[in-house]
N, C-alpha and C positions, 0 to 999 in steps of 0.2 A: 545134644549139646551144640552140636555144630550148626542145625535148625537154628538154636535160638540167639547163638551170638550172630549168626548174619541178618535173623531180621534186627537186631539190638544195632549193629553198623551201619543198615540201610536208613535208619533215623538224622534226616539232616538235619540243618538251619532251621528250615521250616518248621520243623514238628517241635523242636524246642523253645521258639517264640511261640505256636502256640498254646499249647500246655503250661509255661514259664509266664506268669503273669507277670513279671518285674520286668523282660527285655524289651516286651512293647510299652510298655508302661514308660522307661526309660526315654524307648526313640521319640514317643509321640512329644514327652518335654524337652529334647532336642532340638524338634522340629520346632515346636510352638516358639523356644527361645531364640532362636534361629530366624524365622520369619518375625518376630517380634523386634529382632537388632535391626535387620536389612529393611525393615518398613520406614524407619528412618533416615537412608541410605536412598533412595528411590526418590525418584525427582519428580515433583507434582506440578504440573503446567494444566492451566482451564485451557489454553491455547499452546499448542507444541509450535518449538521455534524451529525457525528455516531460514533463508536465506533465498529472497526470490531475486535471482540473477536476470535481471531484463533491461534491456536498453529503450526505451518507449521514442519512438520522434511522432512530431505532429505538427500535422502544417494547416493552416486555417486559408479555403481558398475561398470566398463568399462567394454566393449566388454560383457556384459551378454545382453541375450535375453527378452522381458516381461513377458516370463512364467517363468522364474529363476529368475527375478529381484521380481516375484510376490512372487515364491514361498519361495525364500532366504531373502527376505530383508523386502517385505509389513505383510507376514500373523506374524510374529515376532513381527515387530510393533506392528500391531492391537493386539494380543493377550496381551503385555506387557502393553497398556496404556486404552484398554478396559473399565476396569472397574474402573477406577480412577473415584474420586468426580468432578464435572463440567464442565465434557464433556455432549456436547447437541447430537453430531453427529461424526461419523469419514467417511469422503472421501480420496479414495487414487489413483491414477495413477501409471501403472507401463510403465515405456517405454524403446526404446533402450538404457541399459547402465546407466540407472538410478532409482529412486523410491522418492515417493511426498506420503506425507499422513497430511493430514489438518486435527486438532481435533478440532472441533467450537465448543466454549463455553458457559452456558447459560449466562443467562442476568444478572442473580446474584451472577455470581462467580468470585474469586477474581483470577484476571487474570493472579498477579504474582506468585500466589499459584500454580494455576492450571500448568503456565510455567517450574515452578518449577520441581514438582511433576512428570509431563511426560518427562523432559528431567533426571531424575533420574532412569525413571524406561527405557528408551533408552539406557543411561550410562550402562546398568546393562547387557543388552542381549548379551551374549557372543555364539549366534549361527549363527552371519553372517559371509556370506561364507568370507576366508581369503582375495581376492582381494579385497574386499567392501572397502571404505574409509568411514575414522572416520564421522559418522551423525554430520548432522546440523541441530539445534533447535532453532527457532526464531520464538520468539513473532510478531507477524505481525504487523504494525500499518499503517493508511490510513495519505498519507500525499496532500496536494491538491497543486493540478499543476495547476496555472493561466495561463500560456502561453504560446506554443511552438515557440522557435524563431532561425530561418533557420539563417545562414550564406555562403556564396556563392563565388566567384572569379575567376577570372583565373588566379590564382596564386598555387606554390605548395601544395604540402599535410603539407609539415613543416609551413610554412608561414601563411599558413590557420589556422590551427591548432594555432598557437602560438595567432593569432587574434581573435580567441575563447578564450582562455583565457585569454587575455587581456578583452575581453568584459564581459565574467563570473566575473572577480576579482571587474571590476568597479559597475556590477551589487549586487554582491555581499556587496557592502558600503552602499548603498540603505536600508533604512529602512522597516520591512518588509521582506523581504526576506530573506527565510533561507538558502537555500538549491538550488544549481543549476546543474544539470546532466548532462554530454557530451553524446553525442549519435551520433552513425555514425562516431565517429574519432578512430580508431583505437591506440593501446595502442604503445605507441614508447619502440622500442628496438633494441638494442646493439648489431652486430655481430662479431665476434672474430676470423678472419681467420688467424691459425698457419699452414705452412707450413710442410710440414713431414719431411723433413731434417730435421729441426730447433727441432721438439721433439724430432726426434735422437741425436742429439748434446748436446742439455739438459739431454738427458735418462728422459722424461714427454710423460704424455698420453694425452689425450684430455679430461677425468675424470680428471683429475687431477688439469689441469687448469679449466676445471667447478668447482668443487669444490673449488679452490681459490677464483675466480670470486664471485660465490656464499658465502661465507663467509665476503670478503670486501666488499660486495654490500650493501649500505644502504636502498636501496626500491627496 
């Protein structure tokens, strides 16, 4: 008797779910209901969001080579914004005729501060070489592209052209949508042919009607 009640005791959990068809029977509709609530609960992104903390400058120096564009334009940089509060990192590229330096910042820091802050101490460096043009200082931000969408024809570059933008503008009404970028269409422009008599006649230069040009111009 004593045999039989302790193997009868040594019978757990286990041995009773499995013999007991109702308790698994039970868990598994548990479970299923369970993952069936929380499936709606669960956040679906085709692109998961972040936050890319970077400070971007970029200084355009033409005709200079990457060890001048390094020497003239990048070690400046880095020295001036070095040791600023809430940089994590600085990366920089020098290339033909130009210079890139990204300062990423950490996770905690206040990004308009920090944007702040390094385009003042940018502002400030008065040893780039005299060609260089004025730096650029831009807070980076990540914007998500759902879709790239080709347009085609055999029709001209104008025509084409003008049906992209009729299809941007109509996209553009669409809710949702913020932002829509032309790529591949080339920017249209105006050419101005004055004959050489004709600026004799007037006593004008070809400056000079650029400069007109340029001043009445509204874009």
């Amino acid at each position: 008797m004593k045999s039989s009640r302790g193997k009868a005791w040594q019978r757990g959990p286990l041995y009773w779910m499995v013999h007991n068809r109702v308790t698994p029977n039970l868990l598994m509709i548990f479970l299923l209901l369970g993952g069936f609530f929380m499936s709606g609960q669960i956040k679906k992104e085709v692109f998961p969001s972040f936050e890319l903390d970077m400070v971007s400058v970029r200084v355009a120096y033409p005709g200079a080579s990457p060890e001048e564009v390094e020497q003239g334009i990048i070690l400046a940089i880095e020295e001036a914004i070095r040791g600023l509060d809430g940089i994590k990192e600085l990366t920089a590229t020098a290339a033909e005729g130009s210079a890139s330096v990204n300062a990423e910042l950490l996770a905690d820091a206040d990004q308009q501060k920090a944007y702040q802050e390094i385009k003042q101490q940018v502002d400030r460096i008065t040893t780039f070489p005299d060609d260089a043009e004025e730096p650029q200082v831009t807070l980076r931000s990540r914007r998500r592209e759902v879709l790239n969408l080709q347009i085609y024809g055999n029709v001209s570059e104008t025509v084409l052209r003008e049906t992209v933008e009729q299809v941007r503008d109509r996209l553009l009404q669409v809710g949702g949508i913020t932002q829509i970028d032309l790529a591949g269409a080339r920017d249209v422009e105006i050419h101005v042919d004055v004959p050489q008599q004709r600026l004799r006649t007037y006593g004008l230069t070809l400056a000079e009607i650029a400069n007109k040009i340029d001043s009445a111009s509204k874009e």
